[in-house]
N, C-alpha and C positions, 0 to 999 in steps of 0.2 A: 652524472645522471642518477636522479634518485631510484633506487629499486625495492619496487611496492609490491608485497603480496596479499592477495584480496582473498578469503578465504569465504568463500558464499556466492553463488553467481544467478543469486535473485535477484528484485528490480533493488535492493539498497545496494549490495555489490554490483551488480552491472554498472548503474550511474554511477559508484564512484570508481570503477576499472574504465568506465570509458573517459571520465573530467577527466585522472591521473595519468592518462595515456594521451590523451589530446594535449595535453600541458606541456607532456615531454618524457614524462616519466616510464620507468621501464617495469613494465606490469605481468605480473604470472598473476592469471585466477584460477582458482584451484577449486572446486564444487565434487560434492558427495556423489553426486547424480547427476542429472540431465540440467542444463542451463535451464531456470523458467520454469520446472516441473515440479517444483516441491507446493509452498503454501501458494506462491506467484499464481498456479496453474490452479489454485481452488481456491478464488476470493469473486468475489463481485466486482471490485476494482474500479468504483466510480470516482468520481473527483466531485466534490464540493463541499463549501465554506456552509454551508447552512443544514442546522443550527449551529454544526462543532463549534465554530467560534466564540458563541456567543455566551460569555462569561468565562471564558478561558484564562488562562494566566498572559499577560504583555507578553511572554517570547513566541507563545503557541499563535497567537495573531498575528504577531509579525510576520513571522515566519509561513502561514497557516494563506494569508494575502498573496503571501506572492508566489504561492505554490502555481499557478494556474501559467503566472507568465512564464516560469522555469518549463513548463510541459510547451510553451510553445518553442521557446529556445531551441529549447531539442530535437525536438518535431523540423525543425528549420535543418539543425546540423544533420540530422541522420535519418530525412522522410517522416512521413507523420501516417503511414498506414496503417500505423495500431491505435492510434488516439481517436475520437468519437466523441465531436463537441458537440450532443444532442439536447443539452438543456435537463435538470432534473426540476418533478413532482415531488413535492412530499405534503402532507398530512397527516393528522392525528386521529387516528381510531379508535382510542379508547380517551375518554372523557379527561382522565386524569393527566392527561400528558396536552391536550389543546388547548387549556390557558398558557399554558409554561412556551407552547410553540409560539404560539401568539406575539408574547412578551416579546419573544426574541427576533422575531419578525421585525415588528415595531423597532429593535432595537440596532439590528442590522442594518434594515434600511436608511436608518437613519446616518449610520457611518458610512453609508452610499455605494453599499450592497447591490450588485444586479436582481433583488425580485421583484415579484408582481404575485397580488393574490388575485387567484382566479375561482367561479363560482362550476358544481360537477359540471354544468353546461356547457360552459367553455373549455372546459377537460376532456368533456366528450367530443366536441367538434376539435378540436385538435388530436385526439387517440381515439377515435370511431373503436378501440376495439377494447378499452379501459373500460371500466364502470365503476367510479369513486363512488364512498361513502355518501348518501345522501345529506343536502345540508352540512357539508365537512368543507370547511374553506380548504384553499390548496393552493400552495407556495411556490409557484415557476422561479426556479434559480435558471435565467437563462445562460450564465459564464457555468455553467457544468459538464457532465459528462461522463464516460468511461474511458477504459485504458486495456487494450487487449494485453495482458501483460507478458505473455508468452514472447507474443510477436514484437513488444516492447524490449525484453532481455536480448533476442535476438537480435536486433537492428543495433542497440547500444555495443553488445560484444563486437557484433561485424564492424561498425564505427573503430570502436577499440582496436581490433585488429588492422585498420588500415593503418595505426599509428604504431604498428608495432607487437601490441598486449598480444601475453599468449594464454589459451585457456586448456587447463589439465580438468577432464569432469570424469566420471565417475571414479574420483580421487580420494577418497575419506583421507581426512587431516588425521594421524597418527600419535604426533607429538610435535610442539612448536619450542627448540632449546635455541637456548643463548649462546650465541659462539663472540665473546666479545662483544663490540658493540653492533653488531649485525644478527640476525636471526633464522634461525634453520627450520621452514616446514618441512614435515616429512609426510610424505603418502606411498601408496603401494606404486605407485608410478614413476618414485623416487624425490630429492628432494630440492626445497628451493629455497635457496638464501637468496633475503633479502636486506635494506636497512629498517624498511618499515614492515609491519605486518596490521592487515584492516582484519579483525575479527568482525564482519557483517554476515553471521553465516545462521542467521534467523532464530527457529526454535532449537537449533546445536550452539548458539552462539555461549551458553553456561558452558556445554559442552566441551566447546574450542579454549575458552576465556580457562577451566579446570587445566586443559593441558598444561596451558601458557602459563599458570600461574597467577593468572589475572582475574579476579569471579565475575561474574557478569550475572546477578540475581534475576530472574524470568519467572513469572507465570504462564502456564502452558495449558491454551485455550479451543479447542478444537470447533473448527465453523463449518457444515455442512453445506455445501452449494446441492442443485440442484436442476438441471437442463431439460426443459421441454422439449416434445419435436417442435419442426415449424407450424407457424400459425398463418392461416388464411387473413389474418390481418394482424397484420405486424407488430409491434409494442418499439414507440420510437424512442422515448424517452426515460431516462434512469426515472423510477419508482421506488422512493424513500417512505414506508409508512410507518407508524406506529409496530408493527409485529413485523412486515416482510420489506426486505430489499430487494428488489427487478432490475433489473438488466436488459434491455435486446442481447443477441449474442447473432452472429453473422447469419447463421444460416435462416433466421427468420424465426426462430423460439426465442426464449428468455433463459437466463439462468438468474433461480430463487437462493436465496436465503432468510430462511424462516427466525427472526432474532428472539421471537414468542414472547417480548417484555417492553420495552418502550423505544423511544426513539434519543433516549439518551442514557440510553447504557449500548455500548460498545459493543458488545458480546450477546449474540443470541443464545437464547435457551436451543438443546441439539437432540433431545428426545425424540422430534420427528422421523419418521421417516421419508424419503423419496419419496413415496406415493404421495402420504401424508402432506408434503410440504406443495408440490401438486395441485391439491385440492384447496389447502389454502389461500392457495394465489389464485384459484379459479373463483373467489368473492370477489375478485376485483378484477379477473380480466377472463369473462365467461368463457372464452372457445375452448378455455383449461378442461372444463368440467367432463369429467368422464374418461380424460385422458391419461395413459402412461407415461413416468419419466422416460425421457432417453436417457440418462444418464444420471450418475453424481460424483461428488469428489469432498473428502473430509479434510481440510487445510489447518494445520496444526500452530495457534496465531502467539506468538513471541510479543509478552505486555510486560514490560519492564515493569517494576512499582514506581509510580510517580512519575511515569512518564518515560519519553523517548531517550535513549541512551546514546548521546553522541560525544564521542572527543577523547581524550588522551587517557590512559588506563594509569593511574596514579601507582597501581604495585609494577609495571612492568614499562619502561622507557621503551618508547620507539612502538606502541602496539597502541593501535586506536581500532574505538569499538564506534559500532555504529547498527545499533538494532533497536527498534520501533515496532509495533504495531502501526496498519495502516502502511505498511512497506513502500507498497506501488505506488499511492498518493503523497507519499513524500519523499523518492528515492532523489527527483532532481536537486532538493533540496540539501540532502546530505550529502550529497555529492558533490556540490558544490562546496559545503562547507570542510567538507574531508581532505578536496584538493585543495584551501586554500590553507588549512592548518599544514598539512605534510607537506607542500610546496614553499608556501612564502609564511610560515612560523605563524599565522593568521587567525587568531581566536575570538569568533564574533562575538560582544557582549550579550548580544541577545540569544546566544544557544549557551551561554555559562548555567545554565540552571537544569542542561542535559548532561552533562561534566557525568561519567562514573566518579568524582573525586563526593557525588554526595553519600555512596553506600561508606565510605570511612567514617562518615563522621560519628 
């Protein structure tokens, strides 16, 4: 029996402690804090292929497609109470960015994309409580959605635990040594030898990859969410715009993220504040206006340069990294790919160009 140790117990760690532990494998995850609490617990967490895909490099689309089916997979093995296949809005608010949506529109559907463009009219009779741009076409991705991702970590570990997996958290990784061909974390809780070690432990993962001897290059991106109270009429569907990203969130508010630049840069501008970001979102869904946040949370976002960093650590045998931006919307996927590399030697062609083997060259 292979013995995995997962260092990170976000949704990239979770999914792949729970594939490695369903397979057969003998898993200790080990996390800083609370399972779900870190960036997990301060994202927006939607799911959807529109626009990212479109112009992306061949692995990111491959991969990028069949994200949605991996979220049902799971949903099947371990309950699906935190998924919310609500359908996403988007459109373009600022001039400069709605020819470029357009294109891409035009360009998706044609690869046989689920959208449909809809006029603010029919926006409005289906979200009575929105109030889109006027004259602003608007792009129903109906295969979309969110991901409660808290309640996501949860169900995956609990899964994992039927098979076994044990989870040590508020454990900060101390030192990862090589004892032969096997490997020694250490934490204050004491330590765990394993054969493998997964560094997926998000904006620590530099951190972790330094111990180990392995670097693991990061830029470190901080995104502000932002949680209304409840609204007397509801917001059902993800809201992808030009400047803000929407959410519902259970209790009948939304959680904002104010991105402040376009709809194809990754990364919002974070100078807002709560109230600030508040107000924003109330140009587009009035009952905001005037109101307090309930809440917020600053989630500190792990972007690799050039992309998602999956697969075997070239200075260090036996240590596979696995850290992305976009975490939660592509945890199945690495997951998948983690347990088949450390399970059955299994190295997709199509994830060779997330290899750490490209920071050597």
């Amino acid at each position: 029996m292979t013995r995995v140790a997962v260092i990170g117990a976000g949704s990239i760690g979770a999914n792949i402690a729970y594939r490695l532990a369903a397979r057969g494998a003998e898993v200790t995850v080990v996390d800083a804090g609370k399972p779900g609490n870190g960036t997990s617990a301060a994202s927006i967490s939607w799911l959807s292929t529109f626009p990212q895909i479109a112009g992306s490099v061949p692995a990111m689309v491959a991969h990028r497609r069949r994200t949605n089916d991996g979220f049902r997979r799971l949903a099947g093995e371990i309950g699906d109470g935190w998924i919310h296949w609500t359908g996403t809005l988007t459109w373009a608010d600022l001039p400069r960015t709605a020819a470029r949506l357009r294109q891409d529109f035009a360009a998706m559907t044609a690869m046989g994309e689920p959208l449909r463009e809809l006029d603010a009219g029919a926006v409005r009779a289906a979200e009575p409580g929105l109030d889109p741009p006027p004259d602003t076409p608007v792009y129903l991705e109906e295969d979309g959605g969110w991901v409660d991702a808290p309640a996501m970590v949860a169900a995956l570990l609990r899964g994992a635990g039927w098979h076994g997996a044990t989870v040590l958290q508020d454990a900060p990784v101390l030192a990862v040594k090589a004892d032969g061909d096997r490997h020694v974390v250490r934490t204050p809780e004491g330590e765990v030898t394993a054969d493998v070690v997964v560094n997926a432990a998000g904006s620590w993962a530099s951190h972790v990859g330094a111990l180990a001897g392995a670097p693991v290059p990061l830029d470190l991106r901080p995104g502000l969410v932002v949680w209304s109270r409840p609204l007397a009429t509801p917001i059902g569907r993800v809201i992808n715009s030009t400047t803000l990203n929407i959410r519902p969130d259970p209790d009948g508010g939304v959680a904002v993220h104010w991105r402040g630049e376009d709809t194809y840069t990754a990364h919002g501008y974070n100078a807002e504040t709560p109230a600030q970001v508040i107000e924003a979102a109330a140009e587009v869904i009035p009952e905001l206006r005037g109101t307090a946040p309930a809440r917020s949370a600053v989630g500190v976002r792990p972007v690799p340069p050039g992309g998602p960093v999956v697969g075997w650590h070239p200075s260090r045998p036996g240590l596979y990294v696995a850290v992305s931006h976009g975490g939660i919307g592509w945890g199945p996927t690495w997951g998948d790919l983690a347990a088949a590399a450390i399970l059955d030697g299994d190295t997709s062609p199509a994830a060779e160009a997330f290899t750490p083997r490209r920071f050597l060259r």
